[in-house]
VOZALO-834759 format. One record per residue (C-alpha): residue number from 1; x, y, z. Coordinates in nm, 4 decimals. Each point is the difference from the previous one (the first is absolute). Last residue first. Layout:
N
NUM	X	Y	Z
...
//
This chain:
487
487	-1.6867	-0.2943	0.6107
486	0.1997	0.2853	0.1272
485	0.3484	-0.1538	0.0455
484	0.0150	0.1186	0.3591
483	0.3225	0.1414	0.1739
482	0.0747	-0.0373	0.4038
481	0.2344	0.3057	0.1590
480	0.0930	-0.0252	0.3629
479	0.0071	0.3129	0.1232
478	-0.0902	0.3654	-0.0981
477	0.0765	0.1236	0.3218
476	0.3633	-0.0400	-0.0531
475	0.0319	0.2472	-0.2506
474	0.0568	-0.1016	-0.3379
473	0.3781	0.0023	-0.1063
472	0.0200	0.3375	-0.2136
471	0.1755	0.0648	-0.3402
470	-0.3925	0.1319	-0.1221
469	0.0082	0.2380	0.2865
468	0.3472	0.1182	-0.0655
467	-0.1487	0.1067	-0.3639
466	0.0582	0.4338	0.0494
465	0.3624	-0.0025	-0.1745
464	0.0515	-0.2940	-0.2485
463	0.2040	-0.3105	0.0420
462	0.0247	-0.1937	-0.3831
461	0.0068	-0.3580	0.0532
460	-0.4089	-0.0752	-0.0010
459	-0.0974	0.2350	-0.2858
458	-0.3756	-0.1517	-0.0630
457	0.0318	-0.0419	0.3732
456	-0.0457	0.2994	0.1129
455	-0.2551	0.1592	-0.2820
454	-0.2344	-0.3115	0.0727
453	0.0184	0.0721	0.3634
452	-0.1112	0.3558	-0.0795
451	-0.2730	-0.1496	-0.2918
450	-0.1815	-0.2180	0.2911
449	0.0383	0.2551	0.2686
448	-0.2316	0.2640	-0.2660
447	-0.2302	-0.3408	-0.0787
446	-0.2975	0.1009	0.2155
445	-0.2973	-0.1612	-0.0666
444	-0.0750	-0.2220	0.2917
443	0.2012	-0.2544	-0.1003
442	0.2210	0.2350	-0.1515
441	0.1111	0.1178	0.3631
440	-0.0075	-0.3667	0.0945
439	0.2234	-0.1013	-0.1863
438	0.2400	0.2585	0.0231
437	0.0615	-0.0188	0.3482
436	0.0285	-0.4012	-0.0301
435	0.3151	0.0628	-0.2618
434	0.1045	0.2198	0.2004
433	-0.0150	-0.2137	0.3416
432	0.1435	-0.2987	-0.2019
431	0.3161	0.2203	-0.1561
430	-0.0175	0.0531	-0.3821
429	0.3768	0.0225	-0.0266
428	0.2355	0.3054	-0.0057
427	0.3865	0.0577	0.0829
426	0.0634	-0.3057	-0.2132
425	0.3238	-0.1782	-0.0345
424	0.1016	-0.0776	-0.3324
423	0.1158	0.3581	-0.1167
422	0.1029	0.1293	0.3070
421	0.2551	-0.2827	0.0353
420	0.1756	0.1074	-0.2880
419	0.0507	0.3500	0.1649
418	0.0988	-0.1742	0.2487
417	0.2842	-0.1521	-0.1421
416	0.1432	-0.2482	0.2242
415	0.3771	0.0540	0.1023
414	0.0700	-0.3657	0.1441
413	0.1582	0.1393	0.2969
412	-0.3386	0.1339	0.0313
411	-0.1320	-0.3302	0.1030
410	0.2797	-0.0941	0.2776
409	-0.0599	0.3503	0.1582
408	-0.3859	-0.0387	-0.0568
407	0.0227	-0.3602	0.1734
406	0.1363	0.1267	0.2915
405	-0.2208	0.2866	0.1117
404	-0.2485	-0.3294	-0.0638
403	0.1444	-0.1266	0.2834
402	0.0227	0.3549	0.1613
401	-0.3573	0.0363	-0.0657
400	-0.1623	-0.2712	0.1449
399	-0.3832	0.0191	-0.0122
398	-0.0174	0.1212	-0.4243
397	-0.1775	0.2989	-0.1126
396	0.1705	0.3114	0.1450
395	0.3103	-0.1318	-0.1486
394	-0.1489	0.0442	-0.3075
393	-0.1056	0.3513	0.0608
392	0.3594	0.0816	0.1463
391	0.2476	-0.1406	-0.2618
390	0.1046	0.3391	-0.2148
389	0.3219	-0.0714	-0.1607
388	-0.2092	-0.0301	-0.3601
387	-0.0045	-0.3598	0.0001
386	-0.1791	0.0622	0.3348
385	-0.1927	0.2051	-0.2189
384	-0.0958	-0.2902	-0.2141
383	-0.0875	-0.1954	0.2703
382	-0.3030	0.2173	0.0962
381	-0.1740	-0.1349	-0.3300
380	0.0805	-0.3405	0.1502
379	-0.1119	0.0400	0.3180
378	-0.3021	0.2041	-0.1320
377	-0.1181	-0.3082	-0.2273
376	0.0492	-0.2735	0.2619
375	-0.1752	0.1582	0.3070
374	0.2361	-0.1502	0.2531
373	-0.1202	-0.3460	0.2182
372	0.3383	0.0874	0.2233
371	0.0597	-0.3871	-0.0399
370	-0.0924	-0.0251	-0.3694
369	0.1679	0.3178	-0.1011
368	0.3258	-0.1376	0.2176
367	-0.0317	-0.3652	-0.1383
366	-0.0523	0.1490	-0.4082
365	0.3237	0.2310	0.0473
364	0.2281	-0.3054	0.1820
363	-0.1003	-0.2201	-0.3352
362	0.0592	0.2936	-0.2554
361	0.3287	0.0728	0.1531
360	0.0900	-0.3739	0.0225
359	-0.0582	-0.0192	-0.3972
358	0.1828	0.3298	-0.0810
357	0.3764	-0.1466	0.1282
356	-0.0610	-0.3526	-0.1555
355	-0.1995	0.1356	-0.2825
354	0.3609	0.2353	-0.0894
353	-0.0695	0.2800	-0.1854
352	-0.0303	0.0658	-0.3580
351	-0.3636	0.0469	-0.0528
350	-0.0231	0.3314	0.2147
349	-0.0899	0.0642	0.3740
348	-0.3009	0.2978	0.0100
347	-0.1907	-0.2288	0.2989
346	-0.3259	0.0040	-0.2042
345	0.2324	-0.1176	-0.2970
344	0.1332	-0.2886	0.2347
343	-0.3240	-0.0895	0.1046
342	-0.1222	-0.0699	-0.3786
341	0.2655	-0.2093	-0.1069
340	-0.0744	-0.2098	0.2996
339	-0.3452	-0.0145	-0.0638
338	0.0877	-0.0805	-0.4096
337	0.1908	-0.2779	0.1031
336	-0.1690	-0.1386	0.2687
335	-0.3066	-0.0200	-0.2207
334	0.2214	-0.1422	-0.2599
333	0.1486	-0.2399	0.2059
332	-0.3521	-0.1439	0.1390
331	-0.1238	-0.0247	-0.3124
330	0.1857	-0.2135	-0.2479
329	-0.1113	-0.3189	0.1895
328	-0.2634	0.0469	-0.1388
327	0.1598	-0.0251	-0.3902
326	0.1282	-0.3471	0.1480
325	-0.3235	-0.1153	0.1482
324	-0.1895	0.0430	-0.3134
323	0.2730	-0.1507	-0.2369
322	0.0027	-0.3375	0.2491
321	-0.4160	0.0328	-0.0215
320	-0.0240	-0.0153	-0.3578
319	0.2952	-0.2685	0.0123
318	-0.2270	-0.2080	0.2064
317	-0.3446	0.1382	-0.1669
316	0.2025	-0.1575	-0.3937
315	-0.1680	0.2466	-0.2589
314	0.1972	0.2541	0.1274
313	-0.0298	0.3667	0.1607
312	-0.3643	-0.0009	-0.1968
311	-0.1879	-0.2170	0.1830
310	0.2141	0.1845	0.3525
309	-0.1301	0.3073	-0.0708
308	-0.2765	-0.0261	0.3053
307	0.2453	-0.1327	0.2516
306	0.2460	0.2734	-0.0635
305	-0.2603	0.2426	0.0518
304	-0.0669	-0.1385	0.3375
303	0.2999	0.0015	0.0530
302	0.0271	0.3865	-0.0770
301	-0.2642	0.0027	0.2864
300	0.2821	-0.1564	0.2736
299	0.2390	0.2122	-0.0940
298	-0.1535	0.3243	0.0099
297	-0.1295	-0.1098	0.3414
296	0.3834	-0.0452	0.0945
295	0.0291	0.3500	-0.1243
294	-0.2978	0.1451	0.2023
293	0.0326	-0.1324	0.3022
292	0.2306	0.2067	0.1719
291	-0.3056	0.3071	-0.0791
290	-0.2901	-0.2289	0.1356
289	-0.1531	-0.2278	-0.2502
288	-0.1377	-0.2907	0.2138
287	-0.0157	0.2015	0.3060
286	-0.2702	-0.2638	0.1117
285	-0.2642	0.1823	0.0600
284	0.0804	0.2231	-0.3391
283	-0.3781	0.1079	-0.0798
282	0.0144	0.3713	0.1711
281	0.3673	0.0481	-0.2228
280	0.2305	0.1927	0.1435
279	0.2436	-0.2480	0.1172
278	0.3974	0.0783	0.1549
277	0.1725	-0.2755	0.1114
276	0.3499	0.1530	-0.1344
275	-0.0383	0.3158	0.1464
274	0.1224	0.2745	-0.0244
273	-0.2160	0.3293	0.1353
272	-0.1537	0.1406	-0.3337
271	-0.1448	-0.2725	-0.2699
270	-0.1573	0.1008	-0.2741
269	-0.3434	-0.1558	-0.0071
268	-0.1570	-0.2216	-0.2396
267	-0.4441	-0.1647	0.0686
266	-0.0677	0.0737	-0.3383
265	0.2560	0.0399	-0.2606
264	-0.0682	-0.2229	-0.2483
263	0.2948	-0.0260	-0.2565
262	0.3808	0.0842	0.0210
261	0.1697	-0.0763	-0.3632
260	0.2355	-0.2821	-0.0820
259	-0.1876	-0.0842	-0.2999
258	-0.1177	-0.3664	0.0808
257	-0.2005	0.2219	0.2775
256	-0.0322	-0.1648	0.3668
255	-0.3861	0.1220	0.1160
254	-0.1463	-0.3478	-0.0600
253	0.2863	-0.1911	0.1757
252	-0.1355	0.1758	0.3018
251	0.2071	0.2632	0.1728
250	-0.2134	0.2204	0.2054
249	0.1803	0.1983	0.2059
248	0.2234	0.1987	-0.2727
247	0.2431	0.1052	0.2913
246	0.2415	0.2871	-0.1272
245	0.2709	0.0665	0.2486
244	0.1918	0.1645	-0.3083
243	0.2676	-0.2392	-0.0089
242	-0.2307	-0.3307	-0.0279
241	-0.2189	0.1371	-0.2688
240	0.2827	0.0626	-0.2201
239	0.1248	-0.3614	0.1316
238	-0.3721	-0.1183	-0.1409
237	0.0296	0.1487	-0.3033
236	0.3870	-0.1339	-0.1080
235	-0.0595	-0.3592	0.0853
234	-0.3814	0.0297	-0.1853
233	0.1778	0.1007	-0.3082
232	0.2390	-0.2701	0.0192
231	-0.2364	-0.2509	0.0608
230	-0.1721	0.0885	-0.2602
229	0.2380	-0.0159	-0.2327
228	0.0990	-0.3265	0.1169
227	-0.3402	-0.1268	-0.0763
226	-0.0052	0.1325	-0.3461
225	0.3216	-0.1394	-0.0855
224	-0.1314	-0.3350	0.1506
223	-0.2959	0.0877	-0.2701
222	0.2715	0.0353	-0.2613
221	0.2017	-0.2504	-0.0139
220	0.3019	0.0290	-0.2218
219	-0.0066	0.4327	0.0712
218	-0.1155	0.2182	-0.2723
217	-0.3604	0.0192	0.1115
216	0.1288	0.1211	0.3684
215	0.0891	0.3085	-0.1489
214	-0.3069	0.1482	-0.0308
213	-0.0858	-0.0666	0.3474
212	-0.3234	0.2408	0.0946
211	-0.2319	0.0124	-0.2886
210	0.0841	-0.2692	-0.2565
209	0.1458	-0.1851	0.2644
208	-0.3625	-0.0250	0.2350
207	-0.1694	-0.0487	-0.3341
206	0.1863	-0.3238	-0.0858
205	-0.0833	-0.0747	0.3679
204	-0.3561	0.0005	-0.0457
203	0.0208	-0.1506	-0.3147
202	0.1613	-0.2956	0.1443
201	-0.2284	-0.0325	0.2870
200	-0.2926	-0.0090	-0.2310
199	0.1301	-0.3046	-0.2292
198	0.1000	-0.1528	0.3363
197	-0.3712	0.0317	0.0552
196	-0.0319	-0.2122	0.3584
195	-0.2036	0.2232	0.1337
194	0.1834	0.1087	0.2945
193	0.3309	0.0243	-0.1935
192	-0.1768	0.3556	-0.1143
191	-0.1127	0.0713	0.3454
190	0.3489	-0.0295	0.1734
189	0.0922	0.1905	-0.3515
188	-0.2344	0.2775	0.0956
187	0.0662	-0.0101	0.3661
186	0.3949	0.0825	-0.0449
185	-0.1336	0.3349	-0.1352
184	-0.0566	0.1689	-0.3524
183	-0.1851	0.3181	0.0882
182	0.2248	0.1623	-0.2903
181	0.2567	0.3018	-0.0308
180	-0.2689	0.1688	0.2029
179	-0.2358	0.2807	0.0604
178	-0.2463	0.0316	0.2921
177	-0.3432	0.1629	-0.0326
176	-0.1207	-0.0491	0.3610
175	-0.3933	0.0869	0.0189
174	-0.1991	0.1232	0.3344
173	-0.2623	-0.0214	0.2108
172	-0.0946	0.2372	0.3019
171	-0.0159	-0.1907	0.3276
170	-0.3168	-0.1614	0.2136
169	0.1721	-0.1203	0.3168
168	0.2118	-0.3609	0.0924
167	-0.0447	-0.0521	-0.3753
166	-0.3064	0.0860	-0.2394
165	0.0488	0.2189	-0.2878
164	-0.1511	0.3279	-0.0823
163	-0.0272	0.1212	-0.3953
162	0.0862	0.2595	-0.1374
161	0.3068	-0.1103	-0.1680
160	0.3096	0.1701	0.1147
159	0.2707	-0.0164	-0.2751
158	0.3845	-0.1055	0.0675
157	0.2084	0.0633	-0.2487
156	0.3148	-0.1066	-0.2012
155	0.1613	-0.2037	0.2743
154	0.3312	-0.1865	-0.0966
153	0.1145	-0.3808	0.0377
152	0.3567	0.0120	0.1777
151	0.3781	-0.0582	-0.1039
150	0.1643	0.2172	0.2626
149	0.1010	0.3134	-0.1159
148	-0.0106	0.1983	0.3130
147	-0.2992	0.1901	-0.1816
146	-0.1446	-0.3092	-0.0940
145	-0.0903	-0.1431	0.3548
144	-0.1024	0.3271	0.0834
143	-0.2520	-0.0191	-0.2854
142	-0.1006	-0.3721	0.1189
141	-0.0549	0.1980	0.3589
140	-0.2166	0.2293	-0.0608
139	-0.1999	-0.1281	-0.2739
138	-0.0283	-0.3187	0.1821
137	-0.1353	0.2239	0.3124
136	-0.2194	0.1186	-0.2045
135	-0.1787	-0.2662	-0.0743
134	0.0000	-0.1461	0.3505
133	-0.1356	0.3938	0.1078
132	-0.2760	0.0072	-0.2880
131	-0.2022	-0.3213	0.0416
130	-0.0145	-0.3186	-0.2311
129	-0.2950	-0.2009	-0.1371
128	-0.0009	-0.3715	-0.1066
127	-0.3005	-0.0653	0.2473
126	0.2473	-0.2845	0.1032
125	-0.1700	-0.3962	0.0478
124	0.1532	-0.1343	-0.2814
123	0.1396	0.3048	-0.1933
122	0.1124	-0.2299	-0.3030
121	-0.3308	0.0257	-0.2668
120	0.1095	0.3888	0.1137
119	-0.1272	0.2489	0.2210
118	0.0413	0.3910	-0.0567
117	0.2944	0.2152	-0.1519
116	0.1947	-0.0079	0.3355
115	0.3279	-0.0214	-0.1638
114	0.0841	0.0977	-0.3762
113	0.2239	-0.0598	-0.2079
112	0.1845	0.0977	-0.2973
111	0.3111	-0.2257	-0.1168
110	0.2744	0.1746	-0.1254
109	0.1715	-0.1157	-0.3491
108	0.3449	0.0256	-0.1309
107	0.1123	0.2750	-0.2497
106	0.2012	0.2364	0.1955
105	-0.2759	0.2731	-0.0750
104	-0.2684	-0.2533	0.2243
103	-0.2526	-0.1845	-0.2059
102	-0.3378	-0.0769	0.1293
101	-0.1215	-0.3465	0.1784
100	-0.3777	-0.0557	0.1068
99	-0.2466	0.0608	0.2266
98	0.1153	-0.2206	0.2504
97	-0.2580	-0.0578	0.2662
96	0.0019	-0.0094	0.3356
95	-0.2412	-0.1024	0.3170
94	-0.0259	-0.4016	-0.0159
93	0.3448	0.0051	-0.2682
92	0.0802	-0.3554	0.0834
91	0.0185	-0.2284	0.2656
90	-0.0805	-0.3433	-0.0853
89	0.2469	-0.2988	0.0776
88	0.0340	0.1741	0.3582
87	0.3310	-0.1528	0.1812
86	0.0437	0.0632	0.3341
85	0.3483	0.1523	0.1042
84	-0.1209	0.3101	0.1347
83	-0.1938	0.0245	-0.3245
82	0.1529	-0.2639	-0.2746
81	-0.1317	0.1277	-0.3720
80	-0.2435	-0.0440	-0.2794
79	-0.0593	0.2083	-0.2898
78	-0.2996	0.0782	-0.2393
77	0.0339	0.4003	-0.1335
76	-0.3144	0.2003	-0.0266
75	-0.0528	0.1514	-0.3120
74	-0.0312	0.3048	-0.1538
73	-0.0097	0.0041	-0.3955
72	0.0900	0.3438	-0.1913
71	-0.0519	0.0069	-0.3614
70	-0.3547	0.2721	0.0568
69	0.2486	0.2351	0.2505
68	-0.1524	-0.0209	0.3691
67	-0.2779	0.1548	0.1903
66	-0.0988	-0.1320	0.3689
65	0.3870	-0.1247	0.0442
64	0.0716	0.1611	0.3064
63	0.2645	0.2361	-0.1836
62	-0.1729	0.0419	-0.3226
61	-0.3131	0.1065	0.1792
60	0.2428	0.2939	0.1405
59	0.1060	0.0968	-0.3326
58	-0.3469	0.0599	-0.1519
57	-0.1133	0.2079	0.3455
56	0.3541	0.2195	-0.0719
55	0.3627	-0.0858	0.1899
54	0.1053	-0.2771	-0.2376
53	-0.0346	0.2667	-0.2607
52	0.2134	0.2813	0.1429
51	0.2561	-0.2883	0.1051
50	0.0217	-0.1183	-0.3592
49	0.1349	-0.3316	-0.0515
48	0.3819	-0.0644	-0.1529
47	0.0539	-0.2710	0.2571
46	0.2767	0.2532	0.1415
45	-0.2237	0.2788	0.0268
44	-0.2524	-0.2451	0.1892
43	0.2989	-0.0745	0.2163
42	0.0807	0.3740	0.1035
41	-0.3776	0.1000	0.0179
40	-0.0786	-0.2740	0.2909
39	-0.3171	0.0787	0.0768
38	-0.1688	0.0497	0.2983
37	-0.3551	-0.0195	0.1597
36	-0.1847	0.0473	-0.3001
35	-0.4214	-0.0522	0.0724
34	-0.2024	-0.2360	-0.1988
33	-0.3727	-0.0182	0.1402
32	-0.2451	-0.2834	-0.0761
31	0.3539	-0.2287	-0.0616
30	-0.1274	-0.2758	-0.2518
29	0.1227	-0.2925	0.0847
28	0.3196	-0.1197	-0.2300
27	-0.0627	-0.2103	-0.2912
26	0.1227	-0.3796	-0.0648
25	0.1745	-0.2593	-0.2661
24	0.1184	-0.2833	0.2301
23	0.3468	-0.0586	-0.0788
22	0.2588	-0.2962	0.1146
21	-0.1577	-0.2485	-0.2736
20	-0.0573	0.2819	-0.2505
19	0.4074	0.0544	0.0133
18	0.1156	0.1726	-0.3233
17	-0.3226	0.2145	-0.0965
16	-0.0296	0.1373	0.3641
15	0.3863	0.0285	0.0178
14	0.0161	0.2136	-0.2647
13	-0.2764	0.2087	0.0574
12	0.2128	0.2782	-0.1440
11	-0.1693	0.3627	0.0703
10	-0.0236	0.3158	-0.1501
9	-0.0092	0.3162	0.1827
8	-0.0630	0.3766	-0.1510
7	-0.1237	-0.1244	-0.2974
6	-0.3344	-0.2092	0.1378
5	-0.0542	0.3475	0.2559
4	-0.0201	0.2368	-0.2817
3	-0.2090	-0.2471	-0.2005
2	-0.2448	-0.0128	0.2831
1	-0.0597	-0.3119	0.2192
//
């Protein structure tokens, strides 16, 4: 790599030095054709890289991990993980790799990583190859995901390779580079405990405070700080998730950050009619992870967590598992807390009220979406005019409009503040027919739909003249909608 290109980005390998028993030192495939797709200039600004260099032949190897600085050391990361509730000792990095760590201007550092680099000693039986619409729909949608500020791993590019890939048809290939505070996930301490290294696990999770939970090192016992924190963290993201009809779909223990950020996003969907069932994920038989799913799911992997901490909880595994159970129990009033908290700011009603007059608003609210099976982000955008005095869109949306006539009167008596309202409830999401326009336009080389949704959502609270068709529930002929995780 040139000199120019060596001082432009410089990269940690932290973790690669730190945690040889979870990292496989690796190279990506060589792509015979690199092609941009998209970049993210806003967060490459922020990492302090150079768009105008990440955009030329020297900057695009960088990206897909063909040429990278001489201190850099890409490796594939070793983690296990419960899939659909079976539990894989040996997952692992089969198509990633993380290139490295680089310092972000408030000090802490960002993972670099790609996806679809080529196979890995842990793709099994995968050609470890990805294709462009799966990779862009993570750029899509993880960059909505930020833009209404929910905690979220972010898309810095997505390069076309070149090269064809086998799946249903022959499709154009294509590399991820995702940025993150870390791809620290329940799996890698499920993986650590897995080998019976208590010496390992405790590094592991020194490493986990050091980057995500300072504060947890000040606390008596710190690793059932650690825990907590987590739980915490997780609490808040998945109610986020849970009030803007997002539905992650594929929910593994794997793909559950210790940061508290939103990772994988391959077979997601925003949801549009309510409803609680609702699955978008092609793999999901079961509706294992469907949207009403998702926080007792949350539960259930931070268990799993729980489980793998518990040698370092307390030498004693029946107090270990008392101090587990307790901080667990922790969960299910913070996720209620924070979802409440949450409805009552997309409603406009302040702090100070009453919960026993807001709380049966909220529950008669949810049953009248859920019955009239309402397109949850419009209804709620269209409530803030009927803060406003001006009730006829969402009354439009629900099946018994003099009942719910009703509930505005009792609601308003509450004076919500619309204009608050506006700035939590989005008029703009990347809708499933969109986000499947725009896929296949760059599939086949067009990317002009791809940057218009990206424009639409990258401001998702702030109505603008001429984007109705971006605010749009998708017509009813385009049906029932099924996501694939590309592999």
């Amino acid at each position: 790599m040139s000199d120019t290109a060596h001082s432009t980005v410089t990269f940690d390998g932290r973790f690669a030095r730190e945690f040889k028993e979870m990292a496989i030192p690796w190279r990506a495939e060589e792509a015979p054709d690199p092609r941009l797709l998209v970049l993210n200039e806003h967060l490459a600004t922020e990492l302090g890289l150079d768009p105008a260099f990440l955009r030329s032949p020297e900057g695009l190897l960088l990206l897909i991990g063909n040429a990278v600085p001489g201190e850099a050391r890409p490796v594939a990361q070793a983690y296990a993980g419960h899939q659909f509730g079976w539990y894989a000792p040996r997952l692992g990095d089969g198509r990633a790799l993380l290139l490295g760590e680089i310092e972000h201007p408030d000090g802490q550092l960002r993972d670099v990583h790609l996806k679809g680099s080529g196979r890995t000693p842990f793709a099994r039986n995968g050609d470890g190859q990805a294709v462009v619409g799966p990779m862009l729909r993570e750029y899509i949608v993880s960059e909505s995901m930020h833009a209404l500020n929910i905690p979220t791993t972010r898309s810095l590019a997505v390069v076309a390779t070149g090269r064809s890939v086998q799946r249903e048809t022959l499709l154009p290939g294509a590399v991820l580079t995702r940025v993150a505070s870390s791809h620290l996930r329940v799996g890698s301490f499920q993986y650590a405990r897995s080998t019976g290294d208590i010496d390992l696990l405790r590094r592991l999770a020194e490493y986990a405070i050091t980057r995500h939970h300072q504060a947890a090192a000040e606390a008596g016992n710190r690793y059932l700080a650690l825990l907590q924190a987590v739980i915490s963290a997780q609490a808040s993201l998945v109610a986020q998730w849970m009030l803007v009809g997002f539905v992650h779909g594929v929910m593994n223990t794997d793909n559950m950050t210790i940061s508290g950020e939103t990772i994988d996003y391959g077979p997601c969907a925003f949801m549009e009619g309510f409803d609680p069932a609702a699955v978008y994920s092609s793999i999901d038989e079961t509706g294992r992870y469907a949207y009403r799913n998702q926080p007792v799911v949350a539960e259930w992997n931070l268990a799993r967590l729980a489980e793998s901490l518990l040698p370092l909880l307390h030498d004693d595994e029946e107090q270990a598992v008392a101090l587990a159970v307790e901080a667990l129990s922790g969960f299910r009033p913070q996720y209620g807390e924070a979802w409440f908290a949450g409805m009552k700011a997309k409603l406009g009603l302040g702090e100070g009220l009453d919960d026993e007059v807001t709380s049966p608003l909220v529950d008669e609210l949810v049953a009248s979406i859920q019955e009239s099976r309402a397109d949850y982000t419009s209804f709620f955008r269209n409530l803030g005019k009927a803060a406003r005095g001006q009730a006829e869109s969402a009354l439009g949306q629900v099946l018994d409009p003099a009942r719910f006539d009703g509930w505005v009167t009792r609601w308003r008596a509450l004076a919500p503040d619309a204009d608050a309202m506006d700035l939590v409830n989005p008029v703009y999401i990347p809708r499933n027919h969109l986000v499947e326009d725009a896929l296949a336009a760059a599939t086949g080389g067009n990317t002009d739909p791809l940057e218009r949704l990206m424009d639409a959502v990258a401001s998702p609270f702030d109505e603008r003249p001429g984007l109705e068709h971006y605010a749009a529930a998708a017509p009813e002929s385009f049906g029932p909608y099924r996501t694939f995780c590309g592999t």
